[in-house]
C-alpha positions as CSV (number, residue, x, y, z in Angstrom):
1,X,-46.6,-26.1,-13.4
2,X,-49.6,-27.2,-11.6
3,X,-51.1,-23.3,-9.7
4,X,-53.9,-23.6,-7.0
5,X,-55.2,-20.1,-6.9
6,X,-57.1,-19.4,-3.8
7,X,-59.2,-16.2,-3.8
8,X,-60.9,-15.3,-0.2
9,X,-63.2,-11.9,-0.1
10,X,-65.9,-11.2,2.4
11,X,-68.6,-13.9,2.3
12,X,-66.8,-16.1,-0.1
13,X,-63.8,-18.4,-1.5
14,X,-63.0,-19.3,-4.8
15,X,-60.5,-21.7,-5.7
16,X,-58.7,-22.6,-9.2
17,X,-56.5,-25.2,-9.8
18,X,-54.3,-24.9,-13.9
19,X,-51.9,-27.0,-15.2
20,X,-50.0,-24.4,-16.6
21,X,-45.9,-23.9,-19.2
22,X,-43.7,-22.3,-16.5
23,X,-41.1,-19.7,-17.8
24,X,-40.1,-16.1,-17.7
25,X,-43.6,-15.0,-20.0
26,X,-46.7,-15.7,-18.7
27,X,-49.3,-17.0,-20.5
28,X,-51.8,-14.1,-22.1
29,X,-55.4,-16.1,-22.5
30,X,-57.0,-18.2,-19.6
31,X,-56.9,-21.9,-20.1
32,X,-59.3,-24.1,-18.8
33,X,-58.6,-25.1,-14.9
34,X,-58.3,-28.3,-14.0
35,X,-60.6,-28.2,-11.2
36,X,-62.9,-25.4,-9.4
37,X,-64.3,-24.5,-6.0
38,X,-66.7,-22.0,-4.7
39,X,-67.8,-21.7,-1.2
40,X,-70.5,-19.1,-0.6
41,X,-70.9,-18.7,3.8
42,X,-72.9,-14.6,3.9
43,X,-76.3,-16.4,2.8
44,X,-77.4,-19.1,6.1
45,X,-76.0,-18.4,9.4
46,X,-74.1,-21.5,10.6
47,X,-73.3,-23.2,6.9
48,X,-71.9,-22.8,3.7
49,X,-72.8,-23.7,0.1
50,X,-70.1,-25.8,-1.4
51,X,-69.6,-26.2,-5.0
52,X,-66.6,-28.5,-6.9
53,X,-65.9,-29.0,-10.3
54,X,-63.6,-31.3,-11.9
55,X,-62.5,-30.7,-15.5
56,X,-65.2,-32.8,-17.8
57,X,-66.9,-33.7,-14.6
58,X,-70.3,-32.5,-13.5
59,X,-70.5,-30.0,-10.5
60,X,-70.8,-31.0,-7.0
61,X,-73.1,-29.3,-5.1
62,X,-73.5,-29.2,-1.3
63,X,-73.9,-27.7,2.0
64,X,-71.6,-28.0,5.2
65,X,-72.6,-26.7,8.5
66,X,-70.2,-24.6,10.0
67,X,-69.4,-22.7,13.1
68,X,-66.9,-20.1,11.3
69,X,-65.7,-19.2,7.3
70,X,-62.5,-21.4,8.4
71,X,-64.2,-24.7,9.2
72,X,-64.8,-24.4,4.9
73,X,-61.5,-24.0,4.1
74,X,-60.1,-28.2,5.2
75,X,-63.1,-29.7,2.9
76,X,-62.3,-27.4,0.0
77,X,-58.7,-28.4,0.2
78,X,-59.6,-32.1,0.8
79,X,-61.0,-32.1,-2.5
80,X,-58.3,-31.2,-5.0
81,X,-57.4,-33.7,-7.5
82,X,-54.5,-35.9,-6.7
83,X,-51.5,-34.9,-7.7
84,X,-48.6,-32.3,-6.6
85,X,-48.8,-28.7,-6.6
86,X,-46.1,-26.6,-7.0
87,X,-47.2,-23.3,-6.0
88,X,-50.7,-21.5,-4.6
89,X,-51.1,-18.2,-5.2
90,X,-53.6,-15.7,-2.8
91,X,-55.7,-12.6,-3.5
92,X,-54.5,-10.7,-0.6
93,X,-56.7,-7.3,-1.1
94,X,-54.7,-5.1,1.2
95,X,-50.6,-4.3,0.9
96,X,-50.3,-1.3,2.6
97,X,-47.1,0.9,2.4
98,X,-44.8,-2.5,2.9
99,X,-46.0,-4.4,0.0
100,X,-45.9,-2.9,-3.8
101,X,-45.0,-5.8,-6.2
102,X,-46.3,-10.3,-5.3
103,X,-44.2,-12.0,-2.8
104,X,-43.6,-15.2,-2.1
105,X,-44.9,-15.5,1.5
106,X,-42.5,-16.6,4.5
107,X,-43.3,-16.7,8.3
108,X,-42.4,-12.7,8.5
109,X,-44.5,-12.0,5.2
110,X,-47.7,-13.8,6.6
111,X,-47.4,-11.9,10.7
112,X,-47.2,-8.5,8.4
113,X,-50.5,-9.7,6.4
114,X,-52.0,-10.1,10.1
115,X,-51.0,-7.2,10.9
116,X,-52.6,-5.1,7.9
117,X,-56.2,-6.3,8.4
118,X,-56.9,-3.4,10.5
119,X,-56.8,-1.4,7.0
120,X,-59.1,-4.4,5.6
121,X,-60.6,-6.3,8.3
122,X,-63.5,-8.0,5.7
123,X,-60.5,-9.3,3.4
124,X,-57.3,-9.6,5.0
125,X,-58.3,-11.7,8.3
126,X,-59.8,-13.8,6.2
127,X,-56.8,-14.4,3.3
128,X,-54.4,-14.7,5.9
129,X,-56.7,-17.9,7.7
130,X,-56.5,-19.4,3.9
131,X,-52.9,-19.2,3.9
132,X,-53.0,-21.1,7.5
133,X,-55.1,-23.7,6.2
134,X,-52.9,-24.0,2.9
135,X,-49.6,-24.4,4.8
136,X,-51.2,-26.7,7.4
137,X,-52.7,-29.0,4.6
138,X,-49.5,-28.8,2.5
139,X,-47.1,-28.4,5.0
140,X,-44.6,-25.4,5.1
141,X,-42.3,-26.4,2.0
142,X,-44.8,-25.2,-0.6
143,X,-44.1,-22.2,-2.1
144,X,-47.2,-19.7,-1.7
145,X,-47.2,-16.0,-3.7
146,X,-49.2,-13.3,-2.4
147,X,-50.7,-11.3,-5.0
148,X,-52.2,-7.5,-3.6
149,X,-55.1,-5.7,-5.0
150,X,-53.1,-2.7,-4.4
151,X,-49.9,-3.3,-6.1
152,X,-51.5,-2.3,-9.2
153,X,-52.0,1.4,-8.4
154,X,-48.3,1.7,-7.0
155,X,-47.7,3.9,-10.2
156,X,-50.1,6.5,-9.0
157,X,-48.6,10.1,-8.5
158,X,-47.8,11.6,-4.7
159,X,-50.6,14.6,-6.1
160,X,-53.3,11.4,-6.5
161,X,-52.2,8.9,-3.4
162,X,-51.5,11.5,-0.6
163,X,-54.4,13.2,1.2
164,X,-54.7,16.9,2.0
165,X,-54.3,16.1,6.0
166,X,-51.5,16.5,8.1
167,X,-47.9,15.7,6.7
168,X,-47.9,12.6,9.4
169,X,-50.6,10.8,8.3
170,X,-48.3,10.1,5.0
171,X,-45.5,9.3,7.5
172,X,-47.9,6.5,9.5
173,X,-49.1,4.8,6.3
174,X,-52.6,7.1,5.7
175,X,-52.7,7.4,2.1
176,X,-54.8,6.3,-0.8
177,X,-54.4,2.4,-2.4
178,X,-56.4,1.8,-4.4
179,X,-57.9,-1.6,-5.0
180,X,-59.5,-4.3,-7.7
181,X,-55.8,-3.9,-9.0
182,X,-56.0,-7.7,-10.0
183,X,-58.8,-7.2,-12.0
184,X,-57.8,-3.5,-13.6
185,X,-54.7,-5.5,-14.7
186,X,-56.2,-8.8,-16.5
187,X,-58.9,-6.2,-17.6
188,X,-56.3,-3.4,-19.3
189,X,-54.7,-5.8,-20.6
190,X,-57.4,-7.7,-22.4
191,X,-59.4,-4.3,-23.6
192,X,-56.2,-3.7,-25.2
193,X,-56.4,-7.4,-27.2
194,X,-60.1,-6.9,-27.7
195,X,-58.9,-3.5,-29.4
196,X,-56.1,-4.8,-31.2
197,X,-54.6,-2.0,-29.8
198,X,-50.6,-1.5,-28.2
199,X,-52.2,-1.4,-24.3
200,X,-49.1,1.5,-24.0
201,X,-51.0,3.6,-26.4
202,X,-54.5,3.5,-24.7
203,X,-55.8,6.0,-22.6
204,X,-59.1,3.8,-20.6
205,X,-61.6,4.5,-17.8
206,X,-62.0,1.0,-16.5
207,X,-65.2,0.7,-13.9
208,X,-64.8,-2.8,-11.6
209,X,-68.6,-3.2,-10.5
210,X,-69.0,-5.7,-8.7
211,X,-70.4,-5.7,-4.4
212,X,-67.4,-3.2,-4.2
213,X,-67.1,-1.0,-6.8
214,X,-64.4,1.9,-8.3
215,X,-63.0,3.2,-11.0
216,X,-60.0,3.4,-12.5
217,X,-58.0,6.1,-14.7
218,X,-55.6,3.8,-16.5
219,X,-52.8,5.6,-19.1
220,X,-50.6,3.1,-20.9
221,X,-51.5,0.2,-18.7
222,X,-50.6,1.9,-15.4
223,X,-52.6,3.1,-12.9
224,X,-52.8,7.3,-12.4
225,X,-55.7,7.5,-10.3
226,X,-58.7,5.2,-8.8
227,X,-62.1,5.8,-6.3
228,X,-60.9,3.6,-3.4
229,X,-58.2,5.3,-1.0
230,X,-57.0,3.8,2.5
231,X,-59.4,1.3,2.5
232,X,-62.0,-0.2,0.5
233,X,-64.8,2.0,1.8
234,X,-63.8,5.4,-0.2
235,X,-65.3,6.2,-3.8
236,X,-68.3,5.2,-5.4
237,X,-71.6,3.8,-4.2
238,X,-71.0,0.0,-3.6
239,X,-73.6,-2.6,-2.4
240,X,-73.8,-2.2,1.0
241,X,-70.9,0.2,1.3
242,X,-71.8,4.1,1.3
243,X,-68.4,5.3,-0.9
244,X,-67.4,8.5,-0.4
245,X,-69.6,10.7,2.3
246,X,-69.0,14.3,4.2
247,X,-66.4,13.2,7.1
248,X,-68.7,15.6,9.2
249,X,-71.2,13.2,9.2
250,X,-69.0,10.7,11.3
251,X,-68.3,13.5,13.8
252,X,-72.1,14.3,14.2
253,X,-72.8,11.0,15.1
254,X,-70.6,10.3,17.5
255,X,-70.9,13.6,19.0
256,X,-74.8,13.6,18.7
257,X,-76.1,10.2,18.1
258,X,-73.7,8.2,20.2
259,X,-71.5,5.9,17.8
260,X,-69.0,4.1,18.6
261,X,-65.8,2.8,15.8
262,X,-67.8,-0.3,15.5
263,X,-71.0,1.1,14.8
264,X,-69.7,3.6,12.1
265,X,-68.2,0.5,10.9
266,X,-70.8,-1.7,10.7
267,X,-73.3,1.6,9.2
268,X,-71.1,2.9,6.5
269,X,-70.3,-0.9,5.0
270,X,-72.6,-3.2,6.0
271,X,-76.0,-1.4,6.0
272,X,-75.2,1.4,3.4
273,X,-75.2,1.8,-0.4
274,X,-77.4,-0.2,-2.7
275,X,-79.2,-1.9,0.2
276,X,-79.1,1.2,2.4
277,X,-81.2,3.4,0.3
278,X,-83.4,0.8,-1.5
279,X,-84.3,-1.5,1.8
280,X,-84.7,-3.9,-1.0
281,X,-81.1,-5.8,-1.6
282,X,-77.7,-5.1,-2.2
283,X,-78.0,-7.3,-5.2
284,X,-78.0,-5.0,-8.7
285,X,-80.8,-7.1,-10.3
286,X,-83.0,-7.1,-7.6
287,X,-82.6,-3.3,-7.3
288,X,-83.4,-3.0,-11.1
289,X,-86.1,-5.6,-11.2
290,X,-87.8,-3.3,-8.2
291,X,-87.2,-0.5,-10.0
292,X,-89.1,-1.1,-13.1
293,X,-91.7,-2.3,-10.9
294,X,-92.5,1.3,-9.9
295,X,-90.4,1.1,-6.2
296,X,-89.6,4.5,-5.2
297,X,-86.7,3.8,-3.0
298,X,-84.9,1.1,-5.7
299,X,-85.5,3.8,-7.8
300,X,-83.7,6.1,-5.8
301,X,-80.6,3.7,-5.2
302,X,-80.7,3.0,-9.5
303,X,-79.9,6.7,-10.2
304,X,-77.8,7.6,-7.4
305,X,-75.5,4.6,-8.4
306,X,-75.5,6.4,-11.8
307,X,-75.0,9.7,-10.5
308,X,-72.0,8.8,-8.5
309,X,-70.3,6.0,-11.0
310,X,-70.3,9.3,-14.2
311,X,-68.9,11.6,-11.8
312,X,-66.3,9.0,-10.8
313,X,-65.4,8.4,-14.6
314,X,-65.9,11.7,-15.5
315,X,-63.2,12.4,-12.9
316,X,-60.9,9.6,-14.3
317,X,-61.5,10.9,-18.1
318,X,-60.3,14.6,-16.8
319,X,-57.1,12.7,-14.8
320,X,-56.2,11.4,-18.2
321,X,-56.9,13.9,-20.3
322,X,-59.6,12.4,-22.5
323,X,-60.1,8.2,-22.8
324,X,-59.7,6.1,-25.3
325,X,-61.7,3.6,-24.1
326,X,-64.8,2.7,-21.0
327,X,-64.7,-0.5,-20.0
328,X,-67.3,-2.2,-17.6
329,X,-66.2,-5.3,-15.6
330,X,-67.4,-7.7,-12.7
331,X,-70.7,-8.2,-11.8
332,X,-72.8,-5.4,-12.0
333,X,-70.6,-4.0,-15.2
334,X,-70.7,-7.5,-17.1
335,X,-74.7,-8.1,-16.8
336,X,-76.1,-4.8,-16.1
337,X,-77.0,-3.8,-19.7
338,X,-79.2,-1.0,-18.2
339,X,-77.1,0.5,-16.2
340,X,-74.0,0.6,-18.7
341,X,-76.8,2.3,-20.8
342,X,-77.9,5.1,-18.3
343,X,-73.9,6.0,-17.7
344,X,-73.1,6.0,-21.5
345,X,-76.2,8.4,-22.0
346,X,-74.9,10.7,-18.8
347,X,-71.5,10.7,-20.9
348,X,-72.3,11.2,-24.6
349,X,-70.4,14.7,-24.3
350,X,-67.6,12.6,-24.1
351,X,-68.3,10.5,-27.4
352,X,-69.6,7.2,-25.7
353,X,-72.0,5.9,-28.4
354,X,-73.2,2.5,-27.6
355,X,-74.7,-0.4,-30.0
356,X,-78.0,-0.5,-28.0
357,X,-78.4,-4.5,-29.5
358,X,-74.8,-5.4,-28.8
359,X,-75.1,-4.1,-25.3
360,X,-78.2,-6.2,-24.7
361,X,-77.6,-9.1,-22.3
362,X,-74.2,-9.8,-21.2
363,X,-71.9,-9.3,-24.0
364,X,-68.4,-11.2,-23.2
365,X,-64.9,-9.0,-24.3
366,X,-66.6,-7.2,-26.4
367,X,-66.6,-3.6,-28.2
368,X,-70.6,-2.5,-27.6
369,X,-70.1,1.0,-28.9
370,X,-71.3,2.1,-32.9
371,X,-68.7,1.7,-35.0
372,X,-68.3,5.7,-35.1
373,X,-68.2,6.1,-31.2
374,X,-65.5,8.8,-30.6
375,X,-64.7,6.5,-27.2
376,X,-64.6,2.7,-27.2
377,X,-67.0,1.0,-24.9
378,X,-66.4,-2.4,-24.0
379,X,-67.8,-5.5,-21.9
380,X,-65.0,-7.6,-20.0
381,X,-65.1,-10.5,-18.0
382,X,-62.6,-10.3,-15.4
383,X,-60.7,-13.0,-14.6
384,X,-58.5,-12.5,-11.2
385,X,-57.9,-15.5,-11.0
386,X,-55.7,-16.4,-14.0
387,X,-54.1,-12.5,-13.0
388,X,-52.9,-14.5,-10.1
389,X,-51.8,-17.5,-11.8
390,X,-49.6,-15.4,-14.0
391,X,-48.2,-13.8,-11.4
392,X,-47.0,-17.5,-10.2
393,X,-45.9,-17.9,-13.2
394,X,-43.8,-14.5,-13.3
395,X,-42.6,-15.4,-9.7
396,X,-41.5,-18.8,-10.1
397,X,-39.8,-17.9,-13.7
């Protein structure tokens, strides 16, 4: 079964294409894809950096002017190695209330998609012009799965999902999500491998750190309780995002400072967080390279990141009733050594003991804590797109 996994977030695309066994059990452990694509558009107004990869082939690397994210999506597409595909499968971040479980996606499925990127306007507007471009490329015979960031957390209780408003706001769909389900289910499940461990036996705190960033409280390989809520913008301190602040705050400044919808929007997820506090960068290395240079303000945005990702799993580990296991994924959580250090040091009530030379670097699926660590702490590289790719897989059976 050849799978074309297509994977749109806020500034970027990936794309995957495997040459995978079909059947009722999905394969467990990536295999190599056949091809690859990334196209980065956030870093020069008016182009895009373009780069393809064959299997054995050396990478192609250009970049295309363009007037909008969509004018990317034709030459990416262009480029796939001949040959038919059966089925493409899409990271759809948002599912709202209508969507708990993949779905293979038919002309109703794709208007209700539209329809829920006012709950994720960054994400969904943007998956649902990928699916456009796949259908007009491939034609409307093709079977395409969508596969939701929030279907993951559909097994969290009414006391976590439901928010202490009005009873109506649960009737009109205002209720936590949760998201980076894609990624807390590859991750679970390979922590548990890493472990050689029964996943239904492991209590875990899984952290996805990435641009956006949450935690996860994670009992038996289903999801009990996460950071993000109705949208993306709830929880811990992200890259540009604020997480989590006073709701009074928005009411001051509309009442006293004047803000509109759109400028809280643009404030609280485009000019907060990381980049926000430091005025340095959203990006985690350049925070921590500006840090141990002696800036005050990087400084500032290093330790309130810590602050607010312990409390977050120190909120997960009381959900759960103790852990089993930290894990540290994406990004930040994968390459950070530093910070993963600072968070196990905040948590050594706990039991989190870490190798200090195995967590040097950026150890890959791999237990970092002392062999007599009361909690495991591990490294994972996430892999959301093979999560999707099984999914096909599952759906097509």
């Amino acid at each position: 079964m050849r799978i074309l996994v297509m994977n749109a977030g806020s500034s970027s695309l990936k794309g995957a294409l495997w040459d995978v066994e079909g059947g009722p059990a999905p394969p467990q452990a990536p295999s190599e894809p056949l091809w690859t694509a990334r196209v980065d558009w956030g870093r020069h107004p008016g182009s895009a950096d373009v780069v393809i990869r064959a299997r054995g082939a050396a990478e192609d690397k250009r970049a295309i002017a363009i007037e909008s994210p969509r004018d990317a999506f034709g030459p990416v597409l262009d480029a796939l190695p001949a040959g038919a595909i059966d089925v493409v499968g899409h990271r759809i971040v948002h599912g709202g209330a209508r969507f708990s479980d993949s779905v293979r996606i038919e002309k109703e499925v794709r208007n209700q998609l539209a329809e829920l990127a006012e709950f994720a306007p960054e994400h969904n507007q943007i998956e649902v012009a990928v699916i456009d471009a796949v259908t007009q490329h491939f034609g409307t015979s093709l079977t395409q799965i969508a596969v939701f960031d929030t279907s993951f957390h559909a097994t969290m209780p009414e006391a976590a999902y439901v928010y202490p408003g009005p009873r109506d706001w649960l009737d009109s769909g205002i209720r936590r999500y949760g998201f980076h389900g894609i990624s807390y289910s590859y991750t679970s499940r390979r922590a548990a491998a890493i472990l050689k461990r029964d996943l239904a036996s492991l209590k875990m705190v899984a952290c996805h750190l990435g641009n956006g960033c949450s935690v996860c409280a994670i009992d038996g390989g289903r999801s009990v309780d996460t950071s993000m809520g109705f949208t993306p913008l709830e929880g811990l301190m992200m890259g540009t995002r604020s997480g989590s602040i006073d709701p009074g705050i928005c009411i001051y400044l509309i009442r006293h400072r004047g803000y509109s919808a759109g400028d809280l929007d643009r404030v609280l997820n485009k000019e907060s967080g990381l980049k926000g506090i430091s005025g340095v960068s959203a990006d985690m290395r350049e925070i921590v390279a500006a840090r141990e240079a002696g800036d005050r303000w990087a400084t500032l945005a290093y330790d309130i990141f810590v602050h607010r990702l312990s409390s977050g799993v120190g909120a997960m580990a009381a959900i759960l009733g103790g852990m089993d296991a930290l894990v540290f994924t994406a990004g930040i959580g994968e390459n950070c050594a530093p910070l993963r250090e600072s968070v196990c040091e905040r948590l050594a009530f706990l039991g989190t003991r870490l190798d200090r030379p195995a967590n040097e670097g950026s150890p890959v699926d791999r237990d970092i804590a002392v062999p007599d660590s009361r909690i495991r702490v591990l490294v994972v590289a996430t892999d959301e797109d093979w999560e999707i790719a099984r999914e096909c897989v599952r759906m097509r059976g």
